[in-house]
GUZAMAR-331614 format. One record per residue: residue number from 1; residue in one letter; x, y, z of N, C-alpha, C in turn. Coordinates in pm, whole numbers, always signed. Layout:
GUZAMAR-331614
<atom n="NUM" res="A" n_u="X" n_v="Y" n_w="Z" ca_u="X" ca_v="Y" ca_w="Z" c_u="X" c_v="Y" c_w="Z"/>
...
//
This chain:
GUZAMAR-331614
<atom n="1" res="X" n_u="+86" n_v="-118" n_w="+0" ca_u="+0" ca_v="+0" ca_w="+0" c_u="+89" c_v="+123" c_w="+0"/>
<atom n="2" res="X" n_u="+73" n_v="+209" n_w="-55" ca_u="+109" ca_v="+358" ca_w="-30" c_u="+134" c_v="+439" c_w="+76"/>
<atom n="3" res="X" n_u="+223" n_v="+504" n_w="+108" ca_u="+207" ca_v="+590" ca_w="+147" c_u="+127" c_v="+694" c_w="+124"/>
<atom n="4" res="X" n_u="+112" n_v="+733" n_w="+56" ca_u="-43" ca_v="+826" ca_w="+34" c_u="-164" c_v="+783" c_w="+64"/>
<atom n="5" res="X" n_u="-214" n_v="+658" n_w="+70" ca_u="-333" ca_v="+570" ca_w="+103" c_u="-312" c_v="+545" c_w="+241"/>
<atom n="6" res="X" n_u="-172" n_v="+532" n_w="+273" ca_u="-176" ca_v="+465" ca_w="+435" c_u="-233" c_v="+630" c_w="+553"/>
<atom n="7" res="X" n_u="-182" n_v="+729" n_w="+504" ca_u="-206" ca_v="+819" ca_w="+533" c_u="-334" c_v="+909" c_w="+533"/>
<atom n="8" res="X" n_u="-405" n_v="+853" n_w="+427" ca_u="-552" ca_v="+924" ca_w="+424" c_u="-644" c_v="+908" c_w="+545"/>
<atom n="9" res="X" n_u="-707" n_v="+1029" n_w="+517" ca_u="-833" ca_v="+1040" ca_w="+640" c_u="-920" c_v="+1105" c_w="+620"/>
<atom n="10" res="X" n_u="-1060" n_v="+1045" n_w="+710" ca_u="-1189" ca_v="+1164" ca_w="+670" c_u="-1191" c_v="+1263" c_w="+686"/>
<atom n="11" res="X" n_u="-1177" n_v="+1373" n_w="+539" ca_u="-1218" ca_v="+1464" ca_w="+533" c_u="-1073" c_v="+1537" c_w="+418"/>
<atom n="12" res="X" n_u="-1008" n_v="+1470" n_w="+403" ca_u="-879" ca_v="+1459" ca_w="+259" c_u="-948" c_v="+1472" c_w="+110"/>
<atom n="13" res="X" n_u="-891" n_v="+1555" n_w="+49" ca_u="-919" ca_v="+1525" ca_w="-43" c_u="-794" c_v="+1444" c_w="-200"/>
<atom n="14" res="X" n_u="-859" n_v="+1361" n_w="-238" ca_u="-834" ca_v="+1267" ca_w="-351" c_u="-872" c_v="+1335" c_w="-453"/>
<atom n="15" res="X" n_u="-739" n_v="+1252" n_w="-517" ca_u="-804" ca_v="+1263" ca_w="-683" c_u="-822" c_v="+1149" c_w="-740"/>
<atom n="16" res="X" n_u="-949" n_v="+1151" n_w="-788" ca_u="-1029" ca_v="+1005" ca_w="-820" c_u="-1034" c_v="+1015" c_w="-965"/>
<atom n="17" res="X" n_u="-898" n_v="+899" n_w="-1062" ca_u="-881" ca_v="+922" ca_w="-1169" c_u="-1021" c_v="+802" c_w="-1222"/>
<atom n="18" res="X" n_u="-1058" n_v="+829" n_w="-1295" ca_u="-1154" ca_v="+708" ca_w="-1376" c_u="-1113" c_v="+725" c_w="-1467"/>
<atom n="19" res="X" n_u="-1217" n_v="+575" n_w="-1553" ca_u="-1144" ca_v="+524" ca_w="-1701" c_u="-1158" c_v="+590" c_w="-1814"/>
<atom n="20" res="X" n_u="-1097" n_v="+610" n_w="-1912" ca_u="-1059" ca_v="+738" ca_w="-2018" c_u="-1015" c_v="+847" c_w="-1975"/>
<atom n="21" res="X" n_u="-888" n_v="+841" n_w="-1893" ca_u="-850" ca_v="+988" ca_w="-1832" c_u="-908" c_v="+1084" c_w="-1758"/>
<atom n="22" res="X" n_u="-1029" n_v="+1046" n_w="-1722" ca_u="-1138" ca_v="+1162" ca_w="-1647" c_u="-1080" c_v="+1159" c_w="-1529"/>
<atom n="23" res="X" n_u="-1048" n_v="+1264" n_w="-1494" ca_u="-971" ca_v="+1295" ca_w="-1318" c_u="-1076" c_v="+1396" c_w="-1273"/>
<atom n="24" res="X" n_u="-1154" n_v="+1428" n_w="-1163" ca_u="-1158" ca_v="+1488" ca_w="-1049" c_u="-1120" c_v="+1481" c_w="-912"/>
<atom n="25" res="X" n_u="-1128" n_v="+1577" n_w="-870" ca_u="-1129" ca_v="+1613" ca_w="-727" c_u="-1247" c_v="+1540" c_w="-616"/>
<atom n="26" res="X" n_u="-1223" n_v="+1483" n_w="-545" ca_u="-1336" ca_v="+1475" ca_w="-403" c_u="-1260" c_v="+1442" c_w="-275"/>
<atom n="27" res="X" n_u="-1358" n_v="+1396" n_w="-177" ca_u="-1309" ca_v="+1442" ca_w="-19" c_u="-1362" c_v="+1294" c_w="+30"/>
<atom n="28" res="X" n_u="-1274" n_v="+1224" n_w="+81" ca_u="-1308" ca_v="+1093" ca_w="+181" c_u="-1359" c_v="+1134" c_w="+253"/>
<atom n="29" res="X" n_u="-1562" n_v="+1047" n_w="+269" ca_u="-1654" ca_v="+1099" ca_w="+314" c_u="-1593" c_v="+1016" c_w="+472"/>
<atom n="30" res="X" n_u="-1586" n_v="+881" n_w="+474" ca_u="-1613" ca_v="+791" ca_w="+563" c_u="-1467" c_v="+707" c_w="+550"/>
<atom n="31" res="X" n_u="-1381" n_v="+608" n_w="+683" ca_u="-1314" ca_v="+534" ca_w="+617" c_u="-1380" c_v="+381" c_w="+735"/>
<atom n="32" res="X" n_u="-1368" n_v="+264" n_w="+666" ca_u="-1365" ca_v="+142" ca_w="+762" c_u="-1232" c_v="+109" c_w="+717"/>
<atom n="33" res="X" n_u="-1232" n_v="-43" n_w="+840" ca_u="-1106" ca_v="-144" ca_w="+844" c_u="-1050" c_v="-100" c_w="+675"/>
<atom n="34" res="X" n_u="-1090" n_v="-186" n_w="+612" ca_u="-1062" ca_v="-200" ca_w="+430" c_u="-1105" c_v="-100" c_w="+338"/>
<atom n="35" res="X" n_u="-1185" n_v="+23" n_w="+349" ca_u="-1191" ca_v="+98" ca_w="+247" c_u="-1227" c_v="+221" c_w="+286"/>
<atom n="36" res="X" n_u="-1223" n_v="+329" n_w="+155" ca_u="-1240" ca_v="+417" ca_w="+187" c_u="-1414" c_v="+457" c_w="+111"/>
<atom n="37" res="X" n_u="-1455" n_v="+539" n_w="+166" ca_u="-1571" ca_v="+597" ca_w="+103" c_u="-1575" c_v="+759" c_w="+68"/>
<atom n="38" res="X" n_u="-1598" n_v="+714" n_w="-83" ca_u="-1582" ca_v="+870" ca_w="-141" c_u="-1720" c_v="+878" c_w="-245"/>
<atom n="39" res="X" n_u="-1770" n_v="+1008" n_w="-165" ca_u="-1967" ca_v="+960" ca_w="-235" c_u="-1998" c_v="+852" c_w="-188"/>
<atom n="40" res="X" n_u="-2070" n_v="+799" n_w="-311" ca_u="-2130" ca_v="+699" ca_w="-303" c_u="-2077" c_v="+553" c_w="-307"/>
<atom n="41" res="X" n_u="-1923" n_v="+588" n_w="-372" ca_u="-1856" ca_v="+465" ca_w="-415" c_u="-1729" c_v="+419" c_w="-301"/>
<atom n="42" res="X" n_u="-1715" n_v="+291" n_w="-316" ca_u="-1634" ca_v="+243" ca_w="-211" c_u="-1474" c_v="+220" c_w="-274"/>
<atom n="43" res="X" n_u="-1376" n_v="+234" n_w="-290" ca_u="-1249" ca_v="+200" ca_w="-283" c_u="-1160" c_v="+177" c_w="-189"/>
<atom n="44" res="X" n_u="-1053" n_v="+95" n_w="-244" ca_u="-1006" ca_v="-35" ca_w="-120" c_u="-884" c_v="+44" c_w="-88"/>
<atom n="45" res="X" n_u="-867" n_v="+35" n_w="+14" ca_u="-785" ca_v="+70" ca_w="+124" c_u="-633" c_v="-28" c_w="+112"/>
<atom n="46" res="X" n_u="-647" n_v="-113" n_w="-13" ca_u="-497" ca_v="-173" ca_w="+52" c_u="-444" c_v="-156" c_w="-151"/>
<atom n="47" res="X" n_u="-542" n_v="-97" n_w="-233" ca_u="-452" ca_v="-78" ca_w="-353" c_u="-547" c_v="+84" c_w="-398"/>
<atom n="48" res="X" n_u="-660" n_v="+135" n_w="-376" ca_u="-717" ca_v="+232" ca_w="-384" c_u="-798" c_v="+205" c_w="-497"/>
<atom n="49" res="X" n_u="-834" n_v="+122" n_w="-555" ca_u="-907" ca_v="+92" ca_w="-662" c_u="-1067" c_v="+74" c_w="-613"/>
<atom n="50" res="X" n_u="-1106" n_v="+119" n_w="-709" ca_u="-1283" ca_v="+88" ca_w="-695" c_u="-1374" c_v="-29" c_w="-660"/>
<atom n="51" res="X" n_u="-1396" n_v="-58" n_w="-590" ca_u="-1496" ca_v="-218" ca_w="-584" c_u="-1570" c_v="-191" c_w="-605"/>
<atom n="52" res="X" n_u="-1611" n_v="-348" n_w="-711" ca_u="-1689" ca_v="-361" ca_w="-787" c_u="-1688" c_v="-312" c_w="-938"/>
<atom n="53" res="X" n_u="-1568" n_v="-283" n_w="-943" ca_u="-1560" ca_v="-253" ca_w="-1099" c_u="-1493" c_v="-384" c_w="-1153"/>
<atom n="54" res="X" n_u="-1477" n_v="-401" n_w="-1302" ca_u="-1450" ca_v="-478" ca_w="-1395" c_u="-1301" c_v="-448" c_w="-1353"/>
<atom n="55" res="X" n_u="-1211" n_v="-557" n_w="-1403" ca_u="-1026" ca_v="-492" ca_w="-1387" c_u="-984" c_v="-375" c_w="-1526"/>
<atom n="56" res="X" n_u="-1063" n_v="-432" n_w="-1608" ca_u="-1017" ca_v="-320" ca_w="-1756" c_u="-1059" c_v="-212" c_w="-1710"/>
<atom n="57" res="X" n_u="-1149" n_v="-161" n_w="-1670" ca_u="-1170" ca_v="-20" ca_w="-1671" c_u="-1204" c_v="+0" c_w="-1519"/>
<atom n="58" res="X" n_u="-1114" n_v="+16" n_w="-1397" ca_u="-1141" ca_v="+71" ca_w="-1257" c_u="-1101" c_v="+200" c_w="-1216"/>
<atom n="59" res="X" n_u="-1165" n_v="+269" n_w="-1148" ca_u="-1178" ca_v="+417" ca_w="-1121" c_u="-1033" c_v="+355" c_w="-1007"/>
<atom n="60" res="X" n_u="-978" n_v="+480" n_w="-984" ca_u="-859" ca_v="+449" ca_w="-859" c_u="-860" c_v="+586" c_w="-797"/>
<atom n="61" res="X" n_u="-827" n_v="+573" n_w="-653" ca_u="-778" ca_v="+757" ca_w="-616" c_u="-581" c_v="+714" c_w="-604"/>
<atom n="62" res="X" n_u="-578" n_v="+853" n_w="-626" ca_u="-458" ca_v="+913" ca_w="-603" c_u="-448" c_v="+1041" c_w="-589"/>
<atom n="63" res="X" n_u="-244" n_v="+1058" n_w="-524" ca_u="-281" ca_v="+1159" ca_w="-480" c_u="-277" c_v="+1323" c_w="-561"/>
<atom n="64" res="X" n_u="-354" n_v="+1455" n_w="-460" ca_u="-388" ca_v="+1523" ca_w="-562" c_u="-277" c_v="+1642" c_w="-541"/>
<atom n="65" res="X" n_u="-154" n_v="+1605" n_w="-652" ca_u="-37" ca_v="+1660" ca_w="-666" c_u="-50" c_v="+1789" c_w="-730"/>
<atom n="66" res="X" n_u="-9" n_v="+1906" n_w="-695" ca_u="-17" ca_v="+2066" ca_w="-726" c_u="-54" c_v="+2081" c_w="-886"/>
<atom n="67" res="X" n_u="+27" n_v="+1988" n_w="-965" ca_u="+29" ca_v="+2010" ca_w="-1107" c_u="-71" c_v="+1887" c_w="-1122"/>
<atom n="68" res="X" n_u="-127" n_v="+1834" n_w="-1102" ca_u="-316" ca_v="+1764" ca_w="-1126" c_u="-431" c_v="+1866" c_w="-1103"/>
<atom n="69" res="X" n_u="-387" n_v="+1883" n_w="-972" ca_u="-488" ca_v="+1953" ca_w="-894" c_u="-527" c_v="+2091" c_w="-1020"/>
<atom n="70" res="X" n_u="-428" n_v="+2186" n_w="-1046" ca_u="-399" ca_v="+2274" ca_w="-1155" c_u="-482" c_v="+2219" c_w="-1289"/>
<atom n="71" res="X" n_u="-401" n_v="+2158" n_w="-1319" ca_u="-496" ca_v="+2087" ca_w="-1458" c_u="-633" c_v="+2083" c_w="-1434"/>
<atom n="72" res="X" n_u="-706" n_v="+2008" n_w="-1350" ca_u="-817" ca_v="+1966" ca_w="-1276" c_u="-885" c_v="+2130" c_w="-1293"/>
<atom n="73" res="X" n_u="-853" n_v="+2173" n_w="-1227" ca_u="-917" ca_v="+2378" ca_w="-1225" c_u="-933" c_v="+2399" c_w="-1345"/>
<atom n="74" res="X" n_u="-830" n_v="+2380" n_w="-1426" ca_u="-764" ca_v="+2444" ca_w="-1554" c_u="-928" c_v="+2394" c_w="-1666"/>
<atom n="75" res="X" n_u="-948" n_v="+2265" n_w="-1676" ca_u="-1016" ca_v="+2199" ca_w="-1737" c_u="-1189" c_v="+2210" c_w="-1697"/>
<atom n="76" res="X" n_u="-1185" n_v="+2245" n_w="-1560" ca_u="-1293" ca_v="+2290" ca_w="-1553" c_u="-1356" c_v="+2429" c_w="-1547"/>
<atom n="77" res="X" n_u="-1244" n_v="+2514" n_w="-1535" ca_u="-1252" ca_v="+2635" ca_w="-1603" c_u="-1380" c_v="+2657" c_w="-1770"/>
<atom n="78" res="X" n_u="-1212" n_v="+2627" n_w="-1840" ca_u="-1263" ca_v="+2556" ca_w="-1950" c_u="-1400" c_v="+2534" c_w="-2007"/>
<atom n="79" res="X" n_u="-1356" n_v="+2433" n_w="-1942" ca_u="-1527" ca_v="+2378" ca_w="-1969" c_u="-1656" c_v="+2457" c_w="-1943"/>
<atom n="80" res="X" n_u="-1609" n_v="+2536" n_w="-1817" ca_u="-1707" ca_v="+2651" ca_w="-1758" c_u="-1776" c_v="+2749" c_w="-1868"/>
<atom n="81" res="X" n_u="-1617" n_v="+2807" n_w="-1953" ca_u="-1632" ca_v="+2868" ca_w="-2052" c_u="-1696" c_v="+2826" c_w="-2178"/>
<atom n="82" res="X" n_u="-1667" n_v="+2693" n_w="-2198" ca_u="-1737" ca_v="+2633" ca_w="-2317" c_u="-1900" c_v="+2673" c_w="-2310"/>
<atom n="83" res="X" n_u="-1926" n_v="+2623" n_w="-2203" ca_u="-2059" ca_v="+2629" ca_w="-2124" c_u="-2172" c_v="+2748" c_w="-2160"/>
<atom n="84" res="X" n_u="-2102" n_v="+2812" n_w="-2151" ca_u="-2153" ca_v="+2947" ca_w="-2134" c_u="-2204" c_v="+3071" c_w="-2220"/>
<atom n="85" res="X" n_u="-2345" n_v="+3056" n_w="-2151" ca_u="-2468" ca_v="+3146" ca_w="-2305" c_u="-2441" c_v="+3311" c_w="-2255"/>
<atom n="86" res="X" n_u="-2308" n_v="+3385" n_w="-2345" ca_u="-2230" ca_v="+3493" ca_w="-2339" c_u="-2370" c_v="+3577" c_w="-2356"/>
<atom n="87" res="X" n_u="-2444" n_v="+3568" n_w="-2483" ca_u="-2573" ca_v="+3638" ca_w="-2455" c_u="-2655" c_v="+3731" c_w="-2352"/>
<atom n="88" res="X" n_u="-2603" n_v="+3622" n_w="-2227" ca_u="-2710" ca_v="+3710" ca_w="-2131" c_u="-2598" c_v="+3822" c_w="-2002"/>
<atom n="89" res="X" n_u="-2448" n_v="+3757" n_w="-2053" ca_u="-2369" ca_v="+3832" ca_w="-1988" c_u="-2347" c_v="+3997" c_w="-2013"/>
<atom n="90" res="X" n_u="-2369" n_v="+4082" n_w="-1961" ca_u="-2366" ca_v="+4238" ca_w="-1964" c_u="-2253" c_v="+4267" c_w="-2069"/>
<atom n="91" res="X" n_u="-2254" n_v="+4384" n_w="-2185" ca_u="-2128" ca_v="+4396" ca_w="-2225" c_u="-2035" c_v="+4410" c_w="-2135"/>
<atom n="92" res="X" n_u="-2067" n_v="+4497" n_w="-2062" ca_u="-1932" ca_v="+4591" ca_w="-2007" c_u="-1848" c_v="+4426" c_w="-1889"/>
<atom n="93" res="X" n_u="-1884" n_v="+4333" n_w="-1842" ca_u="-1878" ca_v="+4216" ca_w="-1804" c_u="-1734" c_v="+4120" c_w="-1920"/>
<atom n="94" res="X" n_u="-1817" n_v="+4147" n_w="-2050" ca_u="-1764" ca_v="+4090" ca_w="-2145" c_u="-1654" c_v="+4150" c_w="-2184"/>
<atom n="95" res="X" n_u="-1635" n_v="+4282" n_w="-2215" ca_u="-1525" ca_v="+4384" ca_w="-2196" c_u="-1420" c_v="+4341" c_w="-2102"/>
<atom n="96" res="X" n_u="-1463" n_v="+4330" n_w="-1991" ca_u="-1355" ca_v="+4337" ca_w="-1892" c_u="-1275" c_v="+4136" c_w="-1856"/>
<atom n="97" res="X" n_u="-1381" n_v="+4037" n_w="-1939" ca_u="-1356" ca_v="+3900" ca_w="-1991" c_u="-1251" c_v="+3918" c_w="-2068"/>
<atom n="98" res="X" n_u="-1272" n_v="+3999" n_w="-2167" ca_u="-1166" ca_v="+3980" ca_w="-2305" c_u="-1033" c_v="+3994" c_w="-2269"/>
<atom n="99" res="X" n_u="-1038" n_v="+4176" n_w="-2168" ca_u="-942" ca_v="+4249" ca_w="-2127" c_u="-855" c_v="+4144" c_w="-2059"/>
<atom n="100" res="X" n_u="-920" n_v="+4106" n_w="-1931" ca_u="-847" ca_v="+3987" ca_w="-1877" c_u="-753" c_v="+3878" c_w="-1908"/>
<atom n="101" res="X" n_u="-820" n_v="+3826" n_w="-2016" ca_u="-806" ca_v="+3698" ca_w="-2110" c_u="-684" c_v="+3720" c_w="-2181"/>
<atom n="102" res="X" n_u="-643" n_v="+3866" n_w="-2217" ca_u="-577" ca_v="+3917" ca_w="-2321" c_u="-621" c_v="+3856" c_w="-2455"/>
<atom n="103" res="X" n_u="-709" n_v="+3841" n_w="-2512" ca_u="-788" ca_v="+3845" ca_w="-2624" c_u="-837" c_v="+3943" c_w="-2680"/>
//
């Protein structure tokens, strides 16, 4: 087991990579003897992997290192922006978006 796993505790936060590269952020709700609980889902305490998943595709935590964590923001930023019906945002709002942005 890890040092990073041996060390966790309720109320830490993980980074819970799942399958196709999807990484977020969450917080160990609960821990017993053998696992940890993050949400709804349970992962094991002696390799950090998901129970109950298939072996090809298992969600795992690890830990959430400055340059993840970054990315992680970075991407949901992002995405924030993708998101977003500019329409109802005020010019002068949008002005000071661009300015920012250097765009």
């Amino acid at each position: 087991m890890s040092e990073f796993l041996n060390n966790l505790k309720e109320g830490d936060t993980v980074v819970v990579d799942h399958s196709f590269g999807r990484v977020r952020l969450a917080t160990v709700d609960r821990l017993t003897k053998t696992q940890f609980i993050v949400g709804s889902y349970r992962y094991s305490r002696k390799d950090g992997y998901r129970i109950g998943q298939h072996y090809g595709r298992r969600d795992f935590l690890r830990e959430p290192t400055p340059t993840v964590v970054e990315k992680i923001n970075r991407d949901r930023a992002i995405d924030k922006l993708r998101h977003t019906d500019f329409a109802n945002i005020p010019t002068e709002n949008l002005m000071k978006a661009v300015e920012a942005l250097g765009i």
